[in-house]
Backbone as XML, in Angstrom:
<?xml version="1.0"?>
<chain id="A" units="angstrom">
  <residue number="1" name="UNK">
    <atom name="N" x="0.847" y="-1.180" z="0.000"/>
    <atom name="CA" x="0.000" y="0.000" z="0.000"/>
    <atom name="C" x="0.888" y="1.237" z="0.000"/>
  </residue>
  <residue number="2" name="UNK">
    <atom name="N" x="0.229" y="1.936" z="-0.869"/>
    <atom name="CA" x="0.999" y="3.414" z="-1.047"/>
    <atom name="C" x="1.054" y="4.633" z="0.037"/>
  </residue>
  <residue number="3" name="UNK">
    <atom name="N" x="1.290" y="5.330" z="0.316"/>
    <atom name="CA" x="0.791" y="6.460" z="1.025"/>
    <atom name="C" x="1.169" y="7.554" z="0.150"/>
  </residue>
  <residue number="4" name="UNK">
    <atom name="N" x="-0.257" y="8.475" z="0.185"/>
    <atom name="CA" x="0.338" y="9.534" z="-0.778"/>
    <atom name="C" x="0.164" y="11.037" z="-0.163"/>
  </residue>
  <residue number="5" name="UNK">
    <atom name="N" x="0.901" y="11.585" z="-0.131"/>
    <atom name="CA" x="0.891" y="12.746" z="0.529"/>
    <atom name="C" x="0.039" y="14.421" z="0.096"/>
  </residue>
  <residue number="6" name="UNK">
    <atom name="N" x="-0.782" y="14.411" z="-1.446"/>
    <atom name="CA" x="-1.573" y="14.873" z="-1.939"/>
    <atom name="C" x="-2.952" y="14.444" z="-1.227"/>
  </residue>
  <residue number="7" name="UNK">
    <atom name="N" x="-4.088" y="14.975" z="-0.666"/>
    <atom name="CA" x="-5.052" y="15.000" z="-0.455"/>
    <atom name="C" x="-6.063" y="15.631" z="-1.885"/>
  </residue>
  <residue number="8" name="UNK">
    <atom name="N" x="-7.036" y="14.762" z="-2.152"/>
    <atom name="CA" x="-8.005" y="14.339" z="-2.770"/>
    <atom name="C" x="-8.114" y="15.665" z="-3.679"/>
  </residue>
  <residue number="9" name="UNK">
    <atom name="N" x="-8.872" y="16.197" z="-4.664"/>
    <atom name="CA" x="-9.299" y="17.204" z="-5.197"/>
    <atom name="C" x="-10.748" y="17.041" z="-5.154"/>
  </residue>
  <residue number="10" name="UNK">
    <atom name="N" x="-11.812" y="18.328" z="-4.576"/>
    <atom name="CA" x="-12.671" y="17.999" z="-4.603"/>
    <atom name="C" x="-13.952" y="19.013" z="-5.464"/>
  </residue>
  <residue number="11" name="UNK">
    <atom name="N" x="-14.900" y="19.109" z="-5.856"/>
    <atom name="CA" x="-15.762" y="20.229" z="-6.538"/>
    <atom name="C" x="-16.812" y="20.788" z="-5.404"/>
  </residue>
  <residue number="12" name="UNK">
    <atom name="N" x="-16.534" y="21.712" z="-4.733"/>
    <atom name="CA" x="-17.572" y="22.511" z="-4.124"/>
    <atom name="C" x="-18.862" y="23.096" z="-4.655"/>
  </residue>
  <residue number="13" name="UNK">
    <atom name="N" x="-20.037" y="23.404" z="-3.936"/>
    <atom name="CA" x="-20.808" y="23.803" z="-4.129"/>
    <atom name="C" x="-20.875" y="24.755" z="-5.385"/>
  </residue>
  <residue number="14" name="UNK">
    <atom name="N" x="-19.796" y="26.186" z="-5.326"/>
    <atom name="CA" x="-19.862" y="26.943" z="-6.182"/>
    <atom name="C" x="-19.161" y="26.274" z="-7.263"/>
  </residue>
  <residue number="15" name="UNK">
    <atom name="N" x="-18.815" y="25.395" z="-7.829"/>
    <atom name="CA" x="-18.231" y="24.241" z="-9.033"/>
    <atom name="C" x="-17.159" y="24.615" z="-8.803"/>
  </residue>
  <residue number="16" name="UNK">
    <atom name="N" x="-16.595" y="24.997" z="-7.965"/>
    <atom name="CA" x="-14.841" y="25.263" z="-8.210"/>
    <atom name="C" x="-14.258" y="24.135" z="-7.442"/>
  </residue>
  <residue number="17" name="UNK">
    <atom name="N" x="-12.850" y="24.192" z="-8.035"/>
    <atom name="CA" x="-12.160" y="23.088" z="-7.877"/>
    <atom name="C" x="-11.027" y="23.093" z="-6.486"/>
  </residue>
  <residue number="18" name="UNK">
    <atom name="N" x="-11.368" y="22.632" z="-5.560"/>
    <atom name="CA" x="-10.604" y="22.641" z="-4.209"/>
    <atom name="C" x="-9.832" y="21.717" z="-4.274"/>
  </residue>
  <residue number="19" name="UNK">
    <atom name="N" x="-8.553" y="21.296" z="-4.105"/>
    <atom name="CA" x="-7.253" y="20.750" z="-4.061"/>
    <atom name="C" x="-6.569" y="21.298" z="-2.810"/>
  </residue>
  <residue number="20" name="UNK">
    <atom name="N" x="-5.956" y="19.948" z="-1.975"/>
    <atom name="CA" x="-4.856" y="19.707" z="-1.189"/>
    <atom name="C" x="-5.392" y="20.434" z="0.855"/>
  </residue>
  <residue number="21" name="UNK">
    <atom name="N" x="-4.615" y="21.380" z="0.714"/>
    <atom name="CA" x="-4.700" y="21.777" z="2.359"/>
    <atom name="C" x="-5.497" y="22.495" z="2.451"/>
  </residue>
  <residue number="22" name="UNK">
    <atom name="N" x="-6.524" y="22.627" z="3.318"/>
    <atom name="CA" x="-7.455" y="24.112" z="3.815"/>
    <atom name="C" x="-6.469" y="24.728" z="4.561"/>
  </residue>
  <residue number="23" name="UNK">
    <atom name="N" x="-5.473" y="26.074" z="4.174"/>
    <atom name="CA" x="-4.783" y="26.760" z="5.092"/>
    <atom name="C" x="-5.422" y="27.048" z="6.390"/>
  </residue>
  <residue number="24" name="UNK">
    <atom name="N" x="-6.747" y="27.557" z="6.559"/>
    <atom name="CA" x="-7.060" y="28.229" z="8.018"/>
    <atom name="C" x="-7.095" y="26.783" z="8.989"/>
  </residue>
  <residue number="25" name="UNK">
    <atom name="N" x="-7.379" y="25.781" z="8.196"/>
    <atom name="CA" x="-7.715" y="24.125" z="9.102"/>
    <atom name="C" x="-6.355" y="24.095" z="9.863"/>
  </residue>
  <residue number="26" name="UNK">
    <atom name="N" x="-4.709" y="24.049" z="8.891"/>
    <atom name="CA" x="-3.666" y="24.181" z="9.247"/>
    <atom name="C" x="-3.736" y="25.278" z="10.194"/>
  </residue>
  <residue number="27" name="UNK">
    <atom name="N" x="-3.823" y="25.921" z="10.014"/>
    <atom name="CA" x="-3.345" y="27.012" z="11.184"/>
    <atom name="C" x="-4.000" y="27.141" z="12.217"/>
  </residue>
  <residue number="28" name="UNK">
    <atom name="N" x="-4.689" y="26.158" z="12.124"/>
    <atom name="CA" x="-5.896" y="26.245" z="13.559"/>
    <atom name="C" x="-5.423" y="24.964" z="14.257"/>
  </residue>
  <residue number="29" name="UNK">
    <atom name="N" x="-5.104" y="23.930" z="13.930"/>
    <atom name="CA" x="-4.460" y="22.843" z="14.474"/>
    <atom name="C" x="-3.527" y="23.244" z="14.584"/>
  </residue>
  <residue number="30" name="UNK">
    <atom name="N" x="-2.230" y="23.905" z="14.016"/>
    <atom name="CA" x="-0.969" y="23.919" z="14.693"/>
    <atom name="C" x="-0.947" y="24.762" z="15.980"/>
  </residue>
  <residue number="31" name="UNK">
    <atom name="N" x="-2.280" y="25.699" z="15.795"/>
    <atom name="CA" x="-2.598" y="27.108" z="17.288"/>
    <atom name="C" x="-2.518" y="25.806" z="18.156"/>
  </residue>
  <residue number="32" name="UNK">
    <atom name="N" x="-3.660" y="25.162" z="18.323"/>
    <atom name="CA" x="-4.043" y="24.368" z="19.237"/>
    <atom name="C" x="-3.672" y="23.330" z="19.803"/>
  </residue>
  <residue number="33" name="UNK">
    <atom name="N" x="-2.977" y="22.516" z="19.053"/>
    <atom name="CA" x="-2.186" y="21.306" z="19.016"/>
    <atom name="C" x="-0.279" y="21.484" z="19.455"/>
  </residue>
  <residue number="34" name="UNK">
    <atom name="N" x="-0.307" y="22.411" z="18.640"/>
    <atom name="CA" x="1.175" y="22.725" z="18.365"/>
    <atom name="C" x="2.186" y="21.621" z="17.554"/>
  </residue>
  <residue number="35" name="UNK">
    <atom name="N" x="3.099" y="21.159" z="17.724"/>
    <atom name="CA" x="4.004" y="20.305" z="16.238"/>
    <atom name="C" x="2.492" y="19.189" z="16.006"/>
  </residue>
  <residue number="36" name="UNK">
    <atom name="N" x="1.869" y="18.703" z="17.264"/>
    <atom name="CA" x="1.012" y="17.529" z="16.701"/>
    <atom name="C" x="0.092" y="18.066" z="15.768"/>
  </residue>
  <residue number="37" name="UNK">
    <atom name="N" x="-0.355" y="19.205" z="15.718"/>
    <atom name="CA" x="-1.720" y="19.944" z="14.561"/>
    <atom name="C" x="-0.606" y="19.820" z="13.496"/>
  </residue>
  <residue number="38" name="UNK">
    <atom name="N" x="0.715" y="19.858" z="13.163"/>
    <atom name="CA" x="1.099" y="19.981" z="12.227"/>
    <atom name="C" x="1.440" y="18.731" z="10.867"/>
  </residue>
  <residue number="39" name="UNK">
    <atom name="N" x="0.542" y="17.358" z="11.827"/>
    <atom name="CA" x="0.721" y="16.496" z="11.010"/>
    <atom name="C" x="-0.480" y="16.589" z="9.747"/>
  </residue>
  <residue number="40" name="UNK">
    <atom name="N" x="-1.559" y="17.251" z="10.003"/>
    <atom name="CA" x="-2.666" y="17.867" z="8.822"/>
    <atom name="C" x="-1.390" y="18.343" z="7.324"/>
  </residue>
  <residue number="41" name="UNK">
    <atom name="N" x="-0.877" y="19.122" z="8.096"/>
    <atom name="CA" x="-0.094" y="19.609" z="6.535"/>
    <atom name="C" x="0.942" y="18.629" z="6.197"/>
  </residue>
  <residue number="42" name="UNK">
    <atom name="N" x="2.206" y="18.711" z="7.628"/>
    <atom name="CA" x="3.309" y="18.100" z="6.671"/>
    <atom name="C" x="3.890" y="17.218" z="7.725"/>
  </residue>
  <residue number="43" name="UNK">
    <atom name="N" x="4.193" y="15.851" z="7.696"/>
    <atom name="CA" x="4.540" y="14.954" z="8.768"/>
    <atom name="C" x="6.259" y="15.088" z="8.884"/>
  </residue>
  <residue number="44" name="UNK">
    <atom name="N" x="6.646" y="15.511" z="7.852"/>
    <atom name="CA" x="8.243" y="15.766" z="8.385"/>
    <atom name="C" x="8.461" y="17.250" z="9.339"/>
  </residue>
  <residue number="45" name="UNK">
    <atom name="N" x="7.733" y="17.971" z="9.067"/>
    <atom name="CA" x="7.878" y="18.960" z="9.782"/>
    <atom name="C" x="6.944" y="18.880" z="11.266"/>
  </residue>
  <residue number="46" name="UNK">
    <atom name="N" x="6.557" y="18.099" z="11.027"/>
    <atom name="CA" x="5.767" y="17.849" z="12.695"/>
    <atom name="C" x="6.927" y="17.316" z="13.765"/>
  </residue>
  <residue number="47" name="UNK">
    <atom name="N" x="7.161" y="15.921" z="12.954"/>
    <atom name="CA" x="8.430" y="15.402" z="13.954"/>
    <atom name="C" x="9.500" y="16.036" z="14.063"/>
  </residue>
  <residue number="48" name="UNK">
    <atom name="N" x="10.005" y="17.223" z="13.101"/>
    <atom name="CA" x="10.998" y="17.846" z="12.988"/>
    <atom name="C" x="10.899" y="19.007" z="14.497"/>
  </residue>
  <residue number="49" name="UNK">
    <atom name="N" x="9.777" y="19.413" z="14.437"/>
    <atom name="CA" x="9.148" y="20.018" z="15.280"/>
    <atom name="C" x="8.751" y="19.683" z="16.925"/>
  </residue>
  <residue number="50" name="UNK">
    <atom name="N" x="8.234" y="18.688" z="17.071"/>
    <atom name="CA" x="8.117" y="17.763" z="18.326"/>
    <atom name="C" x="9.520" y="17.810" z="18.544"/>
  </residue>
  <residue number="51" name="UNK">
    <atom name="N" x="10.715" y="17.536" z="18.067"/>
    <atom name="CA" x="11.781" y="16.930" z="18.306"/>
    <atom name="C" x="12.515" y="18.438" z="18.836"/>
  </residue>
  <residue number="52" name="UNK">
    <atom name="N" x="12.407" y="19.687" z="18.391"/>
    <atom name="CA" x="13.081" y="20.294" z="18.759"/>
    <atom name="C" x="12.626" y="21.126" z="19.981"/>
  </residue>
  <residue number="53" name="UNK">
    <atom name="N" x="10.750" y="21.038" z="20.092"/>
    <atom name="CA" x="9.749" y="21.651" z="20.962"/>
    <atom name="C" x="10.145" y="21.009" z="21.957"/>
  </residue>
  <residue number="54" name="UNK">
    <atom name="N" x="10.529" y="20.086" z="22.394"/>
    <atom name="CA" x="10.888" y="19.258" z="23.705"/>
    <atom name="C" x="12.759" y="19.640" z="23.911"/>
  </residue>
  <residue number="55" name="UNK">
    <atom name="N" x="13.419" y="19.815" z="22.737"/>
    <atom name="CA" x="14.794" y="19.971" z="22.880"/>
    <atom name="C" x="14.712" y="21.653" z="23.624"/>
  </residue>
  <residue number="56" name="UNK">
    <atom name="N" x="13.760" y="22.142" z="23.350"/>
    <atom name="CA" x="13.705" y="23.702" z="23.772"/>
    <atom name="C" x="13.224" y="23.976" z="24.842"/>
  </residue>
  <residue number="57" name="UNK">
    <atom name="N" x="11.904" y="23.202" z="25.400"/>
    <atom name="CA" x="10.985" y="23.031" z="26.585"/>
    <atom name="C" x="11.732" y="22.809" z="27.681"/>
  </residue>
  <residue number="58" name="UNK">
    <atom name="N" x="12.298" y="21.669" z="27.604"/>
    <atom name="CA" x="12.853" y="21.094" z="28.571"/>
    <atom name="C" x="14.154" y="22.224" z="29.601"/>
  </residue>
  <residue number="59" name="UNK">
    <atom name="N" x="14.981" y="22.648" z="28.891"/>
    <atom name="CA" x="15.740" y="23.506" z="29.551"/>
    <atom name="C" x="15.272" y="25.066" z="30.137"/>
  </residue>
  <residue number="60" name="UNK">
    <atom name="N" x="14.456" y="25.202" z="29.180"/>
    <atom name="CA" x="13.432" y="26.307" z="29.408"/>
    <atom name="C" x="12.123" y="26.394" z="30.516"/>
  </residue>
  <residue number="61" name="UNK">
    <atom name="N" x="12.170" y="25.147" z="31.374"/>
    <atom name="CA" x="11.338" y="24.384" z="31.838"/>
    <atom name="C" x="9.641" y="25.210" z="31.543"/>
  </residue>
  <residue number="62" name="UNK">
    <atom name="N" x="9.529" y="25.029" z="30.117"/>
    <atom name="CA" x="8.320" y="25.080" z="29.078"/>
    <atom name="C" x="8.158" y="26.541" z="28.665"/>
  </residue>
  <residue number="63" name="UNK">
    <atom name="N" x="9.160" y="27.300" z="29.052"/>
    <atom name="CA" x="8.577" y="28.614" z="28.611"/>
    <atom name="C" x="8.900" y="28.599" z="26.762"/>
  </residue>
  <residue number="64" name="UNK">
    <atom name="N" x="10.085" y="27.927" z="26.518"/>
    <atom name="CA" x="10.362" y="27.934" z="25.025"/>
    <atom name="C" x="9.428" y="27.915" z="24.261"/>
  </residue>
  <residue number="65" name="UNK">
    <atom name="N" x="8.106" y="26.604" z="24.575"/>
    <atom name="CA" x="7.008" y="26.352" z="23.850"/>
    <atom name="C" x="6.621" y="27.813" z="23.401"/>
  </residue>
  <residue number="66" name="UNK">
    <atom name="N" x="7.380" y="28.776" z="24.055"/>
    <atom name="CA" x="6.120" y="30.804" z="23.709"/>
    <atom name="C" x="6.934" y="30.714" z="22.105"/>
  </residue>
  <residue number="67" name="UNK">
    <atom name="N" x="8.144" y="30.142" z="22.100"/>
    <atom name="CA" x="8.927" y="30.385" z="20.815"/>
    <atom name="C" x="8.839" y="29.461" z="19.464"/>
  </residue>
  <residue number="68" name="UNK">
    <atom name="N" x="8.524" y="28.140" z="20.101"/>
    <atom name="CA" x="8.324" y="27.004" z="18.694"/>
    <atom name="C" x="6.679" y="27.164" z="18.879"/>
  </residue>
  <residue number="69" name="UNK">
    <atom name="N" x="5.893" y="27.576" z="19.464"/>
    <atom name="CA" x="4.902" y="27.693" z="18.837"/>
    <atom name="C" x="4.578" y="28.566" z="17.549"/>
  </residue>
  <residue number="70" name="UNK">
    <atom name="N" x="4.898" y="29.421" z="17.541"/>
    <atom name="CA" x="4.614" y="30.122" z="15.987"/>
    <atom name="C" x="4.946" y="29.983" z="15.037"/>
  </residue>
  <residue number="71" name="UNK">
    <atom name="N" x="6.028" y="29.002" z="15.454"/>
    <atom name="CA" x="6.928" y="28.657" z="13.902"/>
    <atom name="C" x="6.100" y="27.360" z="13.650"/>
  </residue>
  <residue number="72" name="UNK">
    <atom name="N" x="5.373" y="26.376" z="14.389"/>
    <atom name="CA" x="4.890" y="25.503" z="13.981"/>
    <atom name="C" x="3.281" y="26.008" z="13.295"/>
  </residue>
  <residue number="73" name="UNK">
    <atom name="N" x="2.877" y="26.660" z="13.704"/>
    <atom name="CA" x="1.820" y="27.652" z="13.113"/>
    <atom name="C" x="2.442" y="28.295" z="11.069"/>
  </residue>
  <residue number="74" name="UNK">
    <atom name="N" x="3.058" y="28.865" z="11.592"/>
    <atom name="CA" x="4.218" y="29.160" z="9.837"/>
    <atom name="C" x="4.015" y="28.328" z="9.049"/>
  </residue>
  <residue number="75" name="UNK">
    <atom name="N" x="4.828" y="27.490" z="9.673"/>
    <atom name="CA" x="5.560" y="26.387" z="9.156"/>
    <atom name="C" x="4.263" y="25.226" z="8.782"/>
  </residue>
  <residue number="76" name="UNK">
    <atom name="N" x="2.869" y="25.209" z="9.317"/>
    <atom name="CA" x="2.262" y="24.808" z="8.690"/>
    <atom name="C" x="1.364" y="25.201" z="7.762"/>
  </residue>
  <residue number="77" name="UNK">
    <atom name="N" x="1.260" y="26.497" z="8.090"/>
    <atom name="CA" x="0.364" y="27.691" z="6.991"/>
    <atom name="C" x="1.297" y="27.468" z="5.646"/>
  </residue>
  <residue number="78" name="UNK">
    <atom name="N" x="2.570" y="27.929" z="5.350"/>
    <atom name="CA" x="3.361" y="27.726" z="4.483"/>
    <atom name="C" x="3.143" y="26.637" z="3.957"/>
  </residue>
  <residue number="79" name="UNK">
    <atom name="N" x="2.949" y="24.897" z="4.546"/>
    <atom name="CA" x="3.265" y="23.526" z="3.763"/>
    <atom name="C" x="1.849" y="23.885" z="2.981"/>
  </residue>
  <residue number="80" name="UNK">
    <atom name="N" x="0.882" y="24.213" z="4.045"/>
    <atom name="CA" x="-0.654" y="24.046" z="3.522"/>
    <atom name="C" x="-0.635" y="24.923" z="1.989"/>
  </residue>
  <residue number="81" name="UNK">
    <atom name="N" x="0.064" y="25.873" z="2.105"/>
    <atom name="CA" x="0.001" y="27.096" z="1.114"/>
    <atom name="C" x="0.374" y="25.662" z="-0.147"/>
  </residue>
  <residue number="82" name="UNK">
    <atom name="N" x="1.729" y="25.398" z="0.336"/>
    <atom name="CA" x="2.528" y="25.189" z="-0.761"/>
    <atom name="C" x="1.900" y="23.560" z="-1.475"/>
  </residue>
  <residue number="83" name="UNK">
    <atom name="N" x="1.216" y="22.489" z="-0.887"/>
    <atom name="CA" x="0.172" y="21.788" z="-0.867"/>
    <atom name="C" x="-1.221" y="21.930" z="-1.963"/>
  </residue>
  <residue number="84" name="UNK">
    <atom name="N" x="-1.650" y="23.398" z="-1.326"/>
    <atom name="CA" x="-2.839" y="23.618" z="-2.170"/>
    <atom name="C" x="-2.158" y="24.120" z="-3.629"/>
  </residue>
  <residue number="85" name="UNK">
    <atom name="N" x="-1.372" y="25.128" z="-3.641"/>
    <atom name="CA" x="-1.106" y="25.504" z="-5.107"/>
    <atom name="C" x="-0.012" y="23.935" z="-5.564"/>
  </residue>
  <residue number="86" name="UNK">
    <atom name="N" x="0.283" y="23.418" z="-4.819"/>
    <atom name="CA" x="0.636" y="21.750" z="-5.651"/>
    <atom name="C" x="-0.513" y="21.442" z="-6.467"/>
  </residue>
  <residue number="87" name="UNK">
    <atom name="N" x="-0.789" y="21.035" z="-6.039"/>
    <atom name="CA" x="-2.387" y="20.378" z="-6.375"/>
    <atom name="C" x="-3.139" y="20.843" z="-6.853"/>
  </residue>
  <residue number="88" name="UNK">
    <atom name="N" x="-3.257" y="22.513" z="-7.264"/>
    <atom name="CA" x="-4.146" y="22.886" z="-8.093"/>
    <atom name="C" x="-3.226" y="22.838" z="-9.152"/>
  </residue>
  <residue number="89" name="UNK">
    <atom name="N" x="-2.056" y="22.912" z="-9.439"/>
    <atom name="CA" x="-1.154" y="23.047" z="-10.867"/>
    <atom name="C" x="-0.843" y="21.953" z="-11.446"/>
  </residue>
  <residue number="90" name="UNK">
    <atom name="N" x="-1.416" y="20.539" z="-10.452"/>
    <atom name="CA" x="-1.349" y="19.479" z="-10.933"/>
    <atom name="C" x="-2.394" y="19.097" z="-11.437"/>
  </residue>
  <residue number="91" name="UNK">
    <atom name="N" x="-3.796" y="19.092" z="-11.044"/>
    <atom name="CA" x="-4.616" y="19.321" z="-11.889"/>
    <atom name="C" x="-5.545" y="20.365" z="-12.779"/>
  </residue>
  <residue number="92" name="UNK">
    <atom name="N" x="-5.120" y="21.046" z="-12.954"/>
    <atom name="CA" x="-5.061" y="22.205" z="-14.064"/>
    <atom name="C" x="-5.150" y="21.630" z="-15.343"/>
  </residue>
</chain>
């Protein structure tokens, strides 16, 4: 079995053609979740993320989380960005 990292293309109500990430979905899971909301967009950057959110937390005893949180927020707005215009230029 494959895994594919493109999410579905779909036709909305108004006939237009929706492809790949809902950016605001991303950025609302990475608010809330933090690196874990970031597996919606991009799974290397989640663990990339977890891995350094705890490398930062820990000495910081959790205040760091004020600092990798926004970048995991970015950093998933950006994959989502870069996701949806994938996927719409692929099916175009």
């Amino acid at each position: 079995m494959a895994w594919t990292t493109r999410k579905p293309c779909t036709v909305a109500e108004d006939d237009m053609l929706h492809c790949g990430d809902n950016v605001a979905v991303a950025a609302i899971a990475a608010l809330l979740l933090g690196p874990f909301g970031m597996f919606y967009s991009t799974r290397t950057g989640a663990i990339v993320m977890i891995v350094l959110t705890v490398l930062v937390a820990l000495p910081t005893l959790g205040f760091g989380v004020l600092l990798t949180l926004p970048l995991c927020v970015l950093w998933a707005v950006l994959a989502a960005m870069r996701n949806a215009s994938g996927s719409a230029l692929q099916h175009a």
